[in-house]
C-alpha positions as CSV (number, residue, x, y, z in Angstrom):
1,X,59.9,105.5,42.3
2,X,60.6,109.0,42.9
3,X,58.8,110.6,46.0
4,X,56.3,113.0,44.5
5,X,54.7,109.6,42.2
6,X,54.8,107.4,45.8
7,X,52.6,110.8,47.4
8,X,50.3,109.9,44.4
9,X,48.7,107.2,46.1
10,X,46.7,105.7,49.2
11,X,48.1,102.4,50.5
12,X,46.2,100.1,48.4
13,X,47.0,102.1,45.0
14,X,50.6,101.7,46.5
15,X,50.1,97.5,46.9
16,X,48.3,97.4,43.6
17,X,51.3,99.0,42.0
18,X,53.6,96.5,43.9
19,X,51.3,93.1,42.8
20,X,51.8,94.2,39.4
21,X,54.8,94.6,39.5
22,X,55.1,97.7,38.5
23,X,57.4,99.1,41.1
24,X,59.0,97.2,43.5
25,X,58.0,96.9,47.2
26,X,61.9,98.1,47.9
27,X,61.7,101.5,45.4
28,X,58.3,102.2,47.8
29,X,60.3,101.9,51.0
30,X,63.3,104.1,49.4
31,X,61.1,107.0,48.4
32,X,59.1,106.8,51.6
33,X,62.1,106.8,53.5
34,X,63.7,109.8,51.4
35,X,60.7,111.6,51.9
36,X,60.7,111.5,55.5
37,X,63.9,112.0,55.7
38,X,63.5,115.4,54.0
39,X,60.8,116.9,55.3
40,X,60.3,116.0,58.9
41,X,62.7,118.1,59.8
42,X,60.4,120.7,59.1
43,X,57.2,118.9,60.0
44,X,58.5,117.3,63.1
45,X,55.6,114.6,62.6
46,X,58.1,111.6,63.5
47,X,59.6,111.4,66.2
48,X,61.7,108.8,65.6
49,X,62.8,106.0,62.7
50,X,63.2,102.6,62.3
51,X,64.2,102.4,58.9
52,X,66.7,99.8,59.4
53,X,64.6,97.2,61.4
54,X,61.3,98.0,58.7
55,X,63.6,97.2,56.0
56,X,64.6,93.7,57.7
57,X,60.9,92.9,58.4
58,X,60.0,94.2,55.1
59,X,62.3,90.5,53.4
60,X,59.1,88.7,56.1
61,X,55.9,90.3,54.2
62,X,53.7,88.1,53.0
63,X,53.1,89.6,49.0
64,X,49.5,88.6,49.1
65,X,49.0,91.0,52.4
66,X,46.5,93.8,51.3
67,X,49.0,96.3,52.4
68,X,52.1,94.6,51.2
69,X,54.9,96.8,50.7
70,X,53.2,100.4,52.1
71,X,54.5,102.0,54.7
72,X,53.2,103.4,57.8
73,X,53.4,105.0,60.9
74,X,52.3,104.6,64.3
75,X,51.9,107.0,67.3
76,X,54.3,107.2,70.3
77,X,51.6,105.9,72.7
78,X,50.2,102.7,73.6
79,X,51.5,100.8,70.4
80,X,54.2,99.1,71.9
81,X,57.6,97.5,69.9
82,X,58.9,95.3,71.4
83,X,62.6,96.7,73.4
84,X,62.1,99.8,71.5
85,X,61.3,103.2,72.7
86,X,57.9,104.3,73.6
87,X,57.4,107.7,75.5
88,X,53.7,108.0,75.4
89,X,54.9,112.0,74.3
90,X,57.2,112.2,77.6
91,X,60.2,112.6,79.0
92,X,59.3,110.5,82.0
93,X,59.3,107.9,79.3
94,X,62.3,108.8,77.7
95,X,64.2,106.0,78.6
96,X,61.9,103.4,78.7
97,X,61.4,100.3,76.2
98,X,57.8,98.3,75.8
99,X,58.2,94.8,76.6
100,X,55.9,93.3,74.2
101,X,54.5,93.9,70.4
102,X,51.1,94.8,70.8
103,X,48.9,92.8,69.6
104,X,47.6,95.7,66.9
105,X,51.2,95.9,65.8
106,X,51.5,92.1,65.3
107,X,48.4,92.3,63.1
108,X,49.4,95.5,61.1
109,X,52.3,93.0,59.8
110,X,50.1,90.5,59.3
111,X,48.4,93.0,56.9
112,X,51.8,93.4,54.9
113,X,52.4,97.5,56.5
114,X,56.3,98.6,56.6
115,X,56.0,100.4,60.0
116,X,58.8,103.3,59.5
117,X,59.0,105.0,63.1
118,X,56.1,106.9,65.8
119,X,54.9,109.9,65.3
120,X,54.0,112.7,67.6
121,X,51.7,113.2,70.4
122,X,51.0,115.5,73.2
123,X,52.1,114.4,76.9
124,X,50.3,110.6,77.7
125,X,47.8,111.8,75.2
126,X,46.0,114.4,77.0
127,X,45.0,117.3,75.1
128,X,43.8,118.5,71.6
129,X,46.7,120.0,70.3
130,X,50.8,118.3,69.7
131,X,52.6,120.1,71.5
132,X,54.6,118.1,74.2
133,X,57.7,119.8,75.7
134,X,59.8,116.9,75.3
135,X,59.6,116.8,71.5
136,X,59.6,119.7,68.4
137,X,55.6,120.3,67.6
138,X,54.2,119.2,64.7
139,X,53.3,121.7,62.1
140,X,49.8,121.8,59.9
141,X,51.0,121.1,56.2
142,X,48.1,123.1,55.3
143,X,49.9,126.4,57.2
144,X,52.5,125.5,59.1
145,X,51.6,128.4,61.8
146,X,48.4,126.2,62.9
147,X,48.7,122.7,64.1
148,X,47.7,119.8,63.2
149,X,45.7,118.7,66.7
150,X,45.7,116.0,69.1
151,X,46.2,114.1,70.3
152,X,47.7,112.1,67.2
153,X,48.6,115.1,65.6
154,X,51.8,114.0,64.4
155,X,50.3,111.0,62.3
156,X,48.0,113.6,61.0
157,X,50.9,115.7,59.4
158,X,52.2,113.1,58.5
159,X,49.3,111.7,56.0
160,X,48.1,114.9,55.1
161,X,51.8,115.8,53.9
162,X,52.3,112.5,52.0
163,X,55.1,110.9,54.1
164,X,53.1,108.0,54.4
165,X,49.3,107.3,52.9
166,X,48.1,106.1,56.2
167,X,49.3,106.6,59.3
168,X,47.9,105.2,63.1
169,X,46.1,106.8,65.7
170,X,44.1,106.6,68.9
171,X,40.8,108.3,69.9
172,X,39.8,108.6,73.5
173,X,38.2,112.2,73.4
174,X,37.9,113.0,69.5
175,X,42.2,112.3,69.1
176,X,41.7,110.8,65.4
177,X,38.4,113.0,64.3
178,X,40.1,116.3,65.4
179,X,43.5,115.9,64.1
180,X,42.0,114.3,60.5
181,X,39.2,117.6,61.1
182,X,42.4,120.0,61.1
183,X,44.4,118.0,58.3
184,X,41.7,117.5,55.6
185,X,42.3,113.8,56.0
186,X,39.2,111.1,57.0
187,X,39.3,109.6,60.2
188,X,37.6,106.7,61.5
189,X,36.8,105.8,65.7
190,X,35.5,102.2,65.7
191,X,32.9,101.0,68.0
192,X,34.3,100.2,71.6
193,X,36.6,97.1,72.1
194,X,36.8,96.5,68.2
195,X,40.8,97.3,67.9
196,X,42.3,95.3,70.7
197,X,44.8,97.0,73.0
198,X,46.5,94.0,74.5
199,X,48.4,92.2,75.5
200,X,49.8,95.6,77.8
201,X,46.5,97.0,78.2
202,X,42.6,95.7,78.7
203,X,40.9,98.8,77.9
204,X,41.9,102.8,78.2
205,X,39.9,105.0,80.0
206,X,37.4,102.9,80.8
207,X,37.1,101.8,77.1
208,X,36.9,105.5,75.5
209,X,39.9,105.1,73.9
210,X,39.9,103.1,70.8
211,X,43.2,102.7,68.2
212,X,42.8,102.8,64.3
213,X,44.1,105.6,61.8
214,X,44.1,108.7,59.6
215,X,44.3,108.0,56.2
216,X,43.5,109.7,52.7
217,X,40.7,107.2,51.7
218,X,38.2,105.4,53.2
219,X,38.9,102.6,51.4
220,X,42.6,101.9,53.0
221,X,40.2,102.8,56.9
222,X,37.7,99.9,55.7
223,X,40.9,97.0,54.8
224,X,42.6,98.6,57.9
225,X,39.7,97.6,60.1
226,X,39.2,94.2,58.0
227,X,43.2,93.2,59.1
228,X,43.0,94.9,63.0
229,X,39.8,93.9,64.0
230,X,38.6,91.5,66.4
231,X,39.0,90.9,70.2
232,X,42.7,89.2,71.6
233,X,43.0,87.1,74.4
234,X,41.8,88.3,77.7
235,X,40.4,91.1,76.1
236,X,37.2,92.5,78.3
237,X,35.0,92.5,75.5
238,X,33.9,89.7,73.6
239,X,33.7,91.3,70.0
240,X,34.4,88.6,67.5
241,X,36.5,89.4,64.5
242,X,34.8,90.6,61.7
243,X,35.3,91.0,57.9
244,X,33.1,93.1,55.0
245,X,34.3,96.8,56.1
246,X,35.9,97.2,52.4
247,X,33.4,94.8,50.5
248,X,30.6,97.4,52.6
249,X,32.2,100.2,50.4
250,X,30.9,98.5,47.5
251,X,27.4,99.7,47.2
252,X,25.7,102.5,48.3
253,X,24.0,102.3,51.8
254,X,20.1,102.8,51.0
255,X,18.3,106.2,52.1
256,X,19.1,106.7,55.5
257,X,17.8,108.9,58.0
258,X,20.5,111.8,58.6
259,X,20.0,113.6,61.8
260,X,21.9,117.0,61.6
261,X,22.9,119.3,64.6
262,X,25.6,122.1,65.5
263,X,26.0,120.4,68.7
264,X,24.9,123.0,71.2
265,X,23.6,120.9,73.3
266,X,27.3,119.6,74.0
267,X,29.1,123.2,73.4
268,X,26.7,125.6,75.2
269,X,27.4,124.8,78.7
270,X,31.1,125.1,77.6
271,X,30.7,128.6,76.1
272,X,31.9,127.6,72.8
273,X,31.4,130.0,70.4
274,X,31.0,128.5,66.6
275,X,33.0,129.2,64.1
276,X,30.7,130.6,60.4
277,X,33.1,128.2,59.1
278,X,32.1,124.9,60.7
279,X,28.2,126.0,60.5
280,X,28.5,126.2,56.7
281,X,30.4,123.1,56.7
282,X,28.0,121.1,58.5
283,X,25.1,122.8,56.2
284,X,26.9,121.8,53.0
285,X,27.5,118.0,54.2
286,X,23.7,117.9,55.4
287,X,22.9,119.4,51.1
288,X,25.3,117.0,49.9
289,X,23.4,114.2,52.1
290,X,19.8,115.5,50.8
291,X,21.3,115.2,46.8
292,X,22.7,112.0,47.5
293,X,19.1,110.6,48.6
294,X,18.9,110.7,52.6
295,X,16.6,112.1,54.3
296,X,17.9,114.7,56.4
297,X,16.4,116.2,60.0
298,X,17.8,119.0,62.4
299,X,17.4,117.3,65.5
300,X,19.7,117.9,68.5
301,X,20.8,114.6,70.2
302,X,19.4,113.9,73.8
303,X,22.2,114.0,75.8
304,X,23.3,116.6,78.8
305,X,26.4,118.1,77.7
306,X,27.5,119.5,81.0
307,X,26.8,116.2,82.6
308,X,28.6,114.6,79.8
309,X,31.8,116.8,80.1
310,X,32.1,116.4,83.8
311,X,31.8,112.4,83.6
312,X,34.4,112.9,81.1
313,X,36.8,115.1,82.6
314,X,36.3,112.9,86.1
315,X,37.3,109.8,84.1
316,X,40.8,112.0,82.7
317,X,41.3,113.0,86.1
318,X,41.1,109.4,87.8
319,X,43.2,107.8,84.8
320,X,45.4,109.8,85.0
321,X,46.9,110.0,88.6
322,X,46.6,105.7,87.8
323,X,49.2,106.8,84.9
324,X,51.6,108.5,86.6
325,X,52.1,105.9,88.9
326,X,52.4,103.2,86.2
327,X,55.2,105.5,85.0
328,X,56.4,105.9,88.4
329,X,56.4,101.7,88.4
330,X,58.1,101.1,85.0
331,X,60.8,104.3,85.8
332,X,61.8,103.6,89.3
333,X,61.1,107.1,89.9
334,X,58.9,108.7,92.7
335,X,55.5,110.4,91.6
336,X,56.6,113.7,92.7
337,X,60.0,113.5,90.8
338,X,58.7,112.5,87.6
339,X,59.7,114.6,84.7
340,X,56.5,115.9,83.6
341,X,54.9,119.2,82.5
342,X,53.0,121.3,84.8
343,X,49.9,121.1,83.5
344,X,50.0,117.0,83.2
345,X,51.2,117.4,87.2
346,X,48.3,119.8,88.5
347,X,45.9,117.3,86.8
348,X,47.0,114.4,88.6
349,X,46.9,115.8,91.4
350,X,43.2,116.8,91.5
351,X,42.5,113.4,90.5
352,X,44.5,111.9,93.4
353,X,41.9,114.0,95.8
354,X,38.6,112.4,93.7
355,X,36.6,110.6,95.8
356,X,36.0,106.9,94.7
357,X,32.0,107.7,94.3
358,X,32.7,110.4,92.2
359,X,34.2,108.3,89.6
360,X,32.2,105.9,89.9
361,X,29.1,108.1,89.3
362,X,30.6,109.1,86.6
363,X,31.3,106.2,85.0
364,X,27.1,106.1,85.7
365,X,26.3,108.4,83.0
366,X,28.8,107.1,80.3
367,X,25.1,104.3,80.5
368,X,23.0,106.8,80.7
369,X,24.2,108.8,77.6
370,X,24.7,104.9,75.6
371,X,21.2,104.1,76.6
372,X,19.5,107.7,75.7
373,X,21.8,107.6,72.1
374,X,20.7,103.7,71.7
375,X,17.0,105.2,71.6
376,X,17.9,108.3,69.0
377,X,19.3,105.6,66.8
378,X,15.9,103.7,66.4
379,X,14.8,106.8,64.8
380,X,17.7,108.1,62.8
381,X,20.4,106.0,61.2
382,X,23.1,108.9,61.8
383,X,24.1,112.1,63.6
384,X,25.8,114.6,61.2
385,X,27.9,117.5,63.7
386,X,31.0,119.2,63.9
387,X,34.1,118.0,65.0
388,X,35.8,121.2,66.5
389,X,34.2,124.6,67.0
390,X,36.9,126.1,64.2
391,X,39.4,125.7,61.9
392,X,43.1,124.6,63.0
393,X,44.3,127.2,65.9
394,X,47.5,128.5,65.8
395,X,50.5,126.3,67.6
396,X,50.8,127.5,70.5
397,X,47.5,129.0,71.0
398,X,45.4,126.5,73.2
399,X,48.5,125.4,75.3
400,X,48.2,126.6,78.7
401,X,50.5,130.0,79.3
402,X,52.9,130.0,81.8
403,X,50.5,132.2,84.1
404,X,48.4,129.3,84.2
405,X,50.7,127.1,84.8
406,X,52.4,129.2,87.9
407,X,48.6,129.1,89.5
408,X,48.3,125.5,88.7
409,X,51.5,124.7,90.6
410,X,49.5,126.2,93.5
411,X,47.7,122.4,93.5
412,X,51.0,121.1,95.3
413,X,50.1,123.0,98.6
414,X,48.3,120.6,100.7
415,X,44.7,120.8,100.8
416,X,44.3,123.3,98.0
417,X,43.8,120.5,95.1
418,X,40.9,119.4,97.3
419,X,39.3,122.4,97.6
420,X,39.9,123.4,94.5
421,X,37.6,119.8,93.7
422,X,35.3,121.5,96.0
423,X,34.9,124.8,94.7
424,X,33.9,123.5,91.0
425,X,38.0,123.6,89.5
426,X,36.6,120.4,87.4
427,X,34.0,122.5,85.7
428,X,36.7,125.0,85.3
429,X,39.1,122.5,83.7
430,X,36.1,121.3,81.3
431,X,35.1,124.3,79.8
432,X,38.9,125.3,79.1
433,X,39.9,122.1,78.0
434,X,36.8,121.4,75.9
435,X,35.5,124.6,74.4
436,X,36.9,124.0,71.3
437,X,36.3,120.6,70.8
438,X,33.0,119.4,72.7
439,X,31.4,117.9,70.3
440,X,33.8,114.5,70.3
441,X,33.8,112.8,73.5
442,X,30.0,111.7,72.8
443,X,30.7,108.5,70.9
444,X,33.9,108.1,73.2
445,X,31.7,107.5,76.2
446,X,28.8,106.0,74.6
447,X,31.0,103.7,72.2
448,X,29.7,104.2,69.3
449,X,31.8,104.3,65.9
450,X,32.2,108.2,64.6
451,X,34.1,109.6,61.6
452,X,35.2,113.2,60.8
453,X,34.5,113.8,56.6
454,X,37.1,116.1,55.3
455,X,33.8,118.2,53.3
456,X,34.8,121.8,53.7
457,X,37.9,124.2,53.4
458,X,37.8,127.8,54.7
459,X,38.8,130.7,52.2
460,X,41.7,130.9,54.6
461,X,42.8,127.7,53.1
462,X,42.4,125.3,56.2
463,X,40.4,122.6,56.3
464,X,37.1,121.4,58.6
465,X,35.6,118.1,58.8
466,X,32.1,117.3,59.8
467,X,31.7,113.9,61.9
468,X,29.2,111.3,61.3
469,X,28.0,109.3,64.5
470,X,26.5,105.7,63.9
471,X,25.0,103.4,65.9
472,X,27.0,100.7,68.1
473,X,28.8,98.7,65.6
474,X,27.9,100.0,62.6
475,X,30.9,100.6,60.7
476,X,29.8,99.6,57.9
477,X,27.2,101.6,57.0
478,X,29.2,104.6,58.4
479,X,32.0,103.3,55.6
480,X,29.5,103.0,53.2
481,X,28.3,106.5,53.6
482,X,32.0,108.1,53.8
483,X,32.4,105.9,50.7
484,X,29.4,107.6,48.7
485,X,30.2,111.0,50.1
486,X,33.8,111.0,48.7
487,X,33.0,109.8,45.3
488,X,30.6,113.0,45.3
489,X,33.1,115.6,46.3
490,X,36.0,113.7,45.6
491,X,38.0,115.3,48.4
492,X,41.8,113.6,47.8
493,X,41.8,116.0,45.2
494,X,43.7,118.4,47.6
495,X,46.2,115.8,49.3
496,X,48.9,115.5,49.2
497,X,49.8,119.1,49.8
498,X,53.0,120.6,49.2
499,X,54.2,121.8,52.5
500,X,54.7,125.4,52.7
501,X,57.0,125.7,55.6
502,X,59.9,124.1,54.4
């Protein structure tokens, strides 16, 4: 199989091919493996391979899997090999080696995937863009002077250049829906606690983070979630597994009642500024939605979005010191001498000063926000929006300069992160870390499932996804409603892409 057929196809066109017979399960691993190993030098989406030990595990697949034989990718955080290398996107981790499988990667075998290496991510996950001083940045296939997001911008490249049809990821503050946004690829966040995270973790930031993938169709999301689903043991929340995400795909949802918003209740109070771009993509979805039979509402959703970024951003803060000192733990090495960047360091150390009532008043309105959403949802089966306020930006562009990071060092004289708490430094922080993308933490904190559609590409050539919030486990009428939608526009009709940069 030479690598331009193997870009051809999702992962179940690639399995399909196998069961037949019609290639062999080895010629897919070759070409994937030739493909990655010319290219990613230029995309820098993989961080590092495992060809070797995926071709041993490969002899172990199970041929009825619904992924037998296709390869995949997973992101250099939280999805642990066991005794190989996972730096959550740092150097503090450089060194270190998980202990365990997690249990997500035990079931992505299960499912018959050839896991090939990690891809990218920013430092311990924290921002919106790849670009982590410990490894090369990946680069946008669709320009490769813009990047691809965060924070599993590195699987994103990698899809939406065709080294692998489907690639893992993790969302905790819109880090699948921004990065498939920026791509052109679709990406699906499951409702809270349905991916487990064990054995190494119970829940991530306080539940907002949730693992699944970017991928090219919805159909390879829907048997994803069918073969990861479902709580492991000692998980904190009893959600049984599941099946019917794919079989959901096979008839159309009903009418449903579309509410549709720019999100300004969530990007005023952060000054973000709207791209024409993502307004006319969110119009067009909310046309396409009214042709296809739903009925369709502009309606803004009740929430407080300055109330909402601060719980957020107090939640990031507290986690995050509790990081660094798991590091410190695992590494042997002292908080303070941790090899971290600047920004990640000034962070942690506001959250070291945040009182205990803060964050737990903060955790407060995470309820409030569910609650409020829970109520929307009795009247409107989903809530169309943007993703991000504008197309890809430019690597290099939203990372902090190194001005900002001399006056963030300033946090290390004592006393000054605490009164920089006091003086308001977390609304500060908020609006520049989320005024380009405030319109994703919503169904973080609330738990609800959300998807970003890739519906819309700018005459600049770069892509923008519009996001569809459900209610609390409703996958699978969001499926069925990505489903419909991409048999109208028929979006993989751009991907793969040829990458321009190399």
């Amino acid at each position: 199989m030479e690598v331009d057929e193997y870009r051809r196809h999702d992962g179940l066109g690639l399995a399909a091919l196998i069961r037949r017979g019609e290639v062999s399960q080895g010629e897919v691993f070759e070409a994937a493996c030739a493909g990655i190993e010319a290219d990613n030098p230029s995309l820098a989406a993989v961080v590092r391979t495992r060809f070797e030990r995926a071709r041993a595990e490969g002899r172990q697949t199970d041929p009825a899997a619904p992924f037998a034989g296709v390869p995949t990718l997973t992101k250099d955080l939280l999805m642990a090999l066991e005794g190989e290398p996972l730096a959550f996107g740092s150097a503090s981790l450089a060194d270190w080696k998980a202990p365990v499988d997690s249990t997500l990667i035990t079931r992505l075998r299960e499912a018959g995937l050839s896991i090939l290496g990690q891809t990218a991510t920013p430092e311990l996950g924290l921002m919106g863009i790849t670009e982590p001083r410990a490894f090369p940045h990946p680069r946008n296939p669709w320009n490769a002077a813009h990047s691809p997001g965060g924070s599993s911008g590195g699987a994103a490249t990698a899809v939406a250049a065709g080294l692998v049809p489907l690639a893992m990821a993790g969302d905790g503050g819109g880090s699948i829906r921004i990065p498939a946004s920026y791509c052109g690829l679709f990406g699906l966040k499951p409702s809270r606690g349905r991916v487990p995270l064990g054995p190494m973790h119970a829940e991530v930031w306080q539940g907002a983070v949730v693992e699944h993938a970017v991928t090219r169709s919805v159909r390879d999301s829907a048997a994803l979630l069918d073969a990861t689903n479902g709580m492991d043991e000692g998980a904190p929340y009893p959600v049984a597994r599941e099946q019917g995400f794919l079989a959901a795909l096979e008839r159309p949802p009903g009418p449903l009642r579309v509410a549709v918003s720019l999100g300004e209740p969530l990007g005023k109070p952060m000054g973000t500024v709207l791209d024409p771009q993502v307004r006319l993509a969110v119009e067009e979805a909310a046309r396409t939605l009214e042709g296809l039979g739903h009925h369709v509402e502009w309606v803004e959703p009740p929430v407080d979005g300055e109330r909402l970024a601060d719980s957020y951003l107090t939640l990031y803060l507290g986690h995050l010191t509790a990081d660094l000192a798991w590091i410190s733990q695992q590494t042997g090495v002292t908080v303070s001498r941790l090899d971290i960047e600047p920004s990640t360091r000034a962070i942690a150390r506001l959250g070291s000063c945040l009182p205990v009532r803060d964050y737990e008043l903060a955790k407060r309105y995470w309820n409030e926000a569910a609650r409020a959403m829970g109520v929307f949802h009795r009247r409107y089966d989903m809530l169309l929006m943007p993703v991000a306020a504008a197309p890809a930006p430019r690597l290099g562009e939203l990372y902090p300069p190194p001005a900002r990071e001399r006056l963030m060092s300033l946090l290390a004289i004592p006393g000054i992160a605490r009164l920089a708490l006091k003086a308001g430094m977390l609304k500060h922080l908020a609006r520049d870390a989320l005024a380009r993308t405030p319109y994703t933490q919503l169904a973080n904190l609330t738990g609800q499932p959300a998807m970003s559609l890739p519906l819309h590409v700018t005459p600049a050539g770069l892509p923008v996804g519009v996001q569809m919030i459900g209610a609390m486990g409703d996958e699978r009428r969001l499926l069925a409603l990505a489903a419909q939608v991409e048999a109208e526009v028929q979006w993989q009709r751009h991907l793969p892409r040829p990458f321009e940069g190399r």
